[in-house]
N, C-alpha and C positions, 0 to 999 in steps of 0.2 A: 513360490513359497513351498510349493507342497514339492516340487524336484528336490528342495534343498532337505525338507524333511524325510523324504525319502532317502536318500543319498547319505546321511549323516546315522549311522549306528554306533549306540553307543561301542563295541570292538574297534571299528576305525576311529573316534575321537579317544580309546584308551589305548591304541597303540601307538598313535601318532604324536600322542604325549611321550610315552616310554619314547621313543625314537627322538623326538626334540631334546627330553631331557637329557640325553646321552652325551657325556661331554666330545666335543670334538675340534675341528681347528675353530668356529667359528664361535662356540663356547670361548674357546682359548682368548679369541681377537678379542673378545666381549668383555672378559674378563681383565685382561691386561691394560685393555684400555679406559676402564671405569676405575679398577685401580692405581693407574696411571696420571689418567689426564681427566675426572671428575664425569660429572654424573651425565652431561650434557653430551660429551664426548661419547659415553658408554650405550646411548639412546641413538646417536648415530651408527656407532658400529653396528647394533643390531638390526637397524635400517640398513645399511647397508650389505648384511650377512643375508638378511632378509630379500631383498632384492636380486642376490645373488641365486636366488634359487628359481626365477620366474624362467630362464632360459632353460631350466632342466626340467621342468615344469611343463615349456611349448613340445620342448621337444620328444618327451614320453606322450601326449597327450597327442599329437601331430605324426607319431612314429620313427620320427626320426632318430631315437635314441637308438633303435632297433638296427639304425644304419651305421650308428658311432660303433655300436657291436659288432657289426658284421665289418669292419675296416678297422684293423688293427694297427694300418700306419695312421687314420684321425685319431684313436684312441690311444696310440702312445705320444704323436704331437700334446694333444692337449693332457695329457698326464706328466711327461715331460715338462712344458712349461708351468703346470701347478707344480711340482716339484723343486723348480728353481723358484718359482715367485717362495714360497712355503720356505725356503735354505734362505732367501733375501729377508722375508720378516726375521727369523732366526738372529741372523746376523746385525740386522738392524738391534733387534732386543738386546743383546748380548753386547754391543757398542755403545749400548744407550747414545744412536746420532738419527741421521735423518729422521723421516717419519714417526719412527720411534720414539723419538727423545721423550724425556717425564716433561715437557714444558705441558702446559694448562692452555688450552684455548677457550676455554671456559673463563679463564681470567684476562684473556688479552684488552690492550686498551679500546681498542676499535671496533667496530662491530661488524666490521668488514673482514677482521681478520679472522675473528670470531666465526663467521662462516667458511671461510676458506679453509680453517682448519676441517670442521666438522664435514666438511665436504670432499676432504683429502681422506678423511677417517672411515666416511660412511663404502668412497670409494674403493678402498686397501677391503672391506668385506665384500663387496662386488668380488671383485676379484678372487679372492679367496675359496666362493664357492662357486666361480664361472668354469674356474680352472680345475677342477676337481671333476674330471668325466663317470667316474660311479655315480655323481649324484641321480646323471640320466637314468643308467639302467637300473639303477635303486626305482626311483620314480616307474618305471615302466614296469616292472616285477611287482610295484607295490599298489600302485591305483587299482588296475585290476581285478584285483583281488575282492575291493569292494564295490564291485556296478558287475550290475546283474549281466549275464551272456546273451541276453536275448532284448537286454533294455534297449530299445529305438532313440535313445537321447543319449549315449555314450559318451559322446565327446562334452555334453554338457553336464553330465554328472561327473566324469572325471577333471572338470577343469572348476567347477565346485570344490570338491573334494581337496584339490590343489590350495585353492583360495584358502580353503579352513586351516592347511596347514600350514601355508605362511602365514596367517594369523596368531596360530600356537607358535609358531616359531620366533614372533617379533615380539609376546608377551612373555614368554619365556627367557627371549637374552636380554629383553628387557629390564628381569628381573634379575639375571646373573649381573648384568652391570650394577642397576642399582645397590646391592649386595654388595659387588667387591667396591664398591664409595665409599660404604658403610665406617668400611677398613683402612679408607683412604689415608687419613689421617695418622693413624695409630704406624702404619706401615712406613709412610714419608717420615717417619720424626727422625726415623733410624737408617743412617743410611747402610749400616752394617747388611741389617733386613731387606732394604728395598733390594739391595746390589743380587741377595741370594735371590730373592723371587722373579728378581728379574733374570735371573740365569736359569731358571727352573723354567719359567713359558718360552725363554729360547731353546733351554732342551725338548720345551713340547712341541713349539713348531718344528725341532730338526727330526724329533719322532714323527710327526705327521706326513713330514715329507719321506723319508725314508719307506715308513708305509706305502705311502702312495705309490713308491717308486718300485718296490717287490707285487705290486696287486698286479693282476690280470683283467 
């Protein structure tokens, strides 16, 4: 208790917020999916988005990020394959098919299917932020910053500190899904509406990937 107290300043629980709140693909997935396919759906994506970050997480904490740095052919592999994965949501969105599609699994008959869906969903945000190699050296530039240089428990204040932000982070897209459900309704009557918004998160996944794809 007292490591966690120690460890938690209110700057690191207010920047880690601004940094959460920051829209980004996994906002994106969170949002399109709550506006999409219901509320239930929108609570997996961010499980999912959420989860996606415990590998960037081992690996700043473990140093290994430091190694994704230092190797510029792992660090274009895995930036390259988030790029493509990132251009296949894109294209999924803008097809309205596969994974994609507006069906509900929220509404399916079976309960079976009902998870399979949510579990295809929570999956596609795995992903999302596995394949994103800044997330490491982000993490590794940023923990730091808050455990002391001389602290003797380092690896357990910065895997604290980790914990808390995946916390912010699953309360938070938490909240973006619930949010864009809110809308759910009003956005499905029309499909004029749906067809444009749904073109607008595929223009943000094919921005995200593009990004991804110019960084260093």
């Amino acid at each position: 208790m007292n490591l966690l107290l120690d460890s938690l300043s209110p700057e690191y629980l207010a920047t880690a917020l601004v940094v959460v709140l920051i829209p980004g693909t996994g906002v994106i997935y969170t949002l399109s999916t709550g506006l999409f396919r219901g509320p239930a759906a929108s609570v997996a994506a961010a499980f999912g988005c959420t989860l996606g970050i415990v590998p960037h997480l081992a690996a700043s904490v473990l140093g290994l990020a430091a190694l994704l740095h230092a190797s510029a052919v792992a660090f274009q592999a895995v930036k390259i394959a988030g790029v493509l994965y990132l251009l296949y949501l894109a294209w999924g969105m803008w097809r309205e098919s596969g994974g994609l599609a507006l069906s509900d699994p929220d509404a399916a008959d079976e309960p079976a299917r009902r998870r399979a869906g949510w579990t295809t969903i929570a999956t596609r945000g795995i992903l999302i932020n596995i394949l994103n190699p800044k997330l490491s050296l982000f993490f590794l530039a940023f923990l730091p910053q808050f455990v002391p240089a001389n602290a003797p428990d380092t690896l357990a204040r910065m895997g604290l500190l980790g914990a808390v932000f995946m916390i912010l982070t699953f309360v938070v897209f938490v909240a973006y899904g619930l949010a864009a459900t809110a809308l759910r309704a009003r956005v499905l009557s029309s499909a004029r509406l749906t067809r444009w918004i749904q073109r607008a998160f595929a223009a943000a996944f094919a921005g995200f990937a593009a990004r991804l794809a110019v960084s260093e």
